[in-house]
C-alpha positions as CSV (number, residue, x, y, z in Angstrom):
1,X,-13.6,-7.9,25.2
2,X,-10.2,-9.4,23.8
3,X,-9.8,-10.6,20.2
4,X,-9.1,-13.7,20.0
5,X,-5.2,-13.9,18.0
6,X,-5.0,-16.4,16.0
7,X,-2.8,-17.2,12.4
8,X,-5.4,-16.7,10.4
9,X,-7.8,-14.5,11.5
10,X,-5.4,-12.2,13.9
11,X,-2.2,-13.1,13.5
12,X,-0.2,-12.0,16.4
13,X,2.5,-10.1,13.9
14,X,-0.3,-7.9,13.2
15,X,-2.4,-7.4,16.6
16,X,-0.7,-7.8,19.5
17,X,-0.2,-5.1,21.8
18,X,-2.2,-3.0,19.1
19,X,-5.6,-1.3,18.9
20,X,-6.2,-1.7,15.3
21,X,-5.3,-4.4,13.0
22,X,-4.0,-3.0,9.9
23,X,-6.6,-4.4,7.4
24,X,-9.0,-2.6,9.5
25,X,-6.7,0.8,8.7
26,X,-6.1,0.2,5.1
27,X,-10.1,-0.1,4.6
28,X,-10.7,2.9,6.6
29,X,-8.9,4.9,4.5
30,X,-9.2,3.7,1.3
31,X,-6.1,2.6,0.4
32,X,-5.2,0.4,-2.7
33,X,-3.8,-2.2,-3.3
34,X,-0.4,-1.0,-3.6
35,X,-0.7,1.1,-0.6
36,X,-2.6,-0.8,1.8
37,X,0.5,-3.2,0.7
38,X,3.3,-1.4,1.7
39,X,0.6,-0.3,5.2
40,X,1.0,-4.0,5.9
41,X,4.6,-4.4,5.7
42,X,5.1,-1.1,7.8
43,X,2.9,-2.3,10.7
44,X,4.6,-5.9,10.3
45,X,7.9,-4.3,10.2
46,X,10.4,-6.4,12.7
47,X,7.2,-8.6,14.4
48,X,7.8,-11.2,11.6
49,X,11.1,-12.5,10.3
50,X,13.6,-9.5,9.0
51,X,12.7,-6.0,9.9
52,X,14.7,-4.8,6.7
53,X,12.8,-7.4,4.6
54,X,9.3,-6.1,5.5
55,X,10.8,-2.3,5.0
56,X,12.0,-3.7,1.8
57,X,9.0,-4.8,0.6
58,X,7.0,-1.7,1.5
59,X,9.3,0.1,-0.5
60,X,8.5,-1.9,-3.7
61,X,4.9,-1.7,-3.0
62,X,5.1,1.8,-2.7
63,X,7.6,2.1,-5.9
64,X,5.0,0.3,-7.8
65,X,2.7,3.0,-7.2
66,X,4.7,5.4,-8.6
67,X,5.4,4.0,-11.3
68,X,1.6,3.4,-11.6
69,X,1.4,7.1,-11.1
70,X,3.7,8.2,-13.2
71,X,2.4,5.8,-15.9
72,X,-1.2,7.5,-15.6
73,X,0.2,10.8,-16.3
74,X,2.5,10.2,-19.2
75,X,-0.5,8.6,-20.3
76,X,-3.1,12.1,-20.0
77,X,-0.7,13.9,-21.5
78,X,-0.1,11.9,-24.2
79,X,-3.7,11.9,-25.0
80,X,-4.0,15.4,-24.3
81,X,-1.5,16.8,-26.6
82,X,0.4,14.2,-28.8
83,X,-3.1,12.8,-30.4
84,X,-3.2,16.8,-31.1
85,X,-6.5,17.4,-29.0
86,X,-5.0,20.5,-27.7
87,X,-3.8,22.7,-30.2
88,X,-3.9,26.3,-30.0
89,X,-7.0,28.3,-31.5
């Protein structure tokens, strides 16, 4: 059985000619928000308005998990060994 492609439920810039929608891949594995993001504008990539746009805005999404990222771990080591909870014994 076809899915039915439609602009809200299956938008055609996301399903045709493709066995998995990518909602349906970013929930299988897991991703965040920032990632399944930047999923979204990969599989879009070129099947709605500017190809570079979409990359574009992939590469932000996955920029802001870096920065997340790298936010997290300035942050454990901060509290690991600036708040002087490590010191040597």
């Amino acid at each position: 059985m076809e899915k039915e492609h439609n602009a809200i439920s299956h938008p055609s810039h996301y399903c045709d000619g493709r066995k998995y929608e990518p909602k349906d891949v970013i929930r299988d594995w897991g991703l965040n928000f920032n990632l399944g993001s930047a999923c979204k504008y990969i599989s879009r990539a070129g099947r709605k308005g500017d190809i570079v746009e979409d990359l574009e805005k992939a590469k932000q999404f996955i920029q802001f998990e870096i920065d997340y990222i790298n936010s997290e771990k300035r942050d454990i080591w901060a509290s690991k060994f600036v708040d002087g909870s490590e010191q040597c014994k």
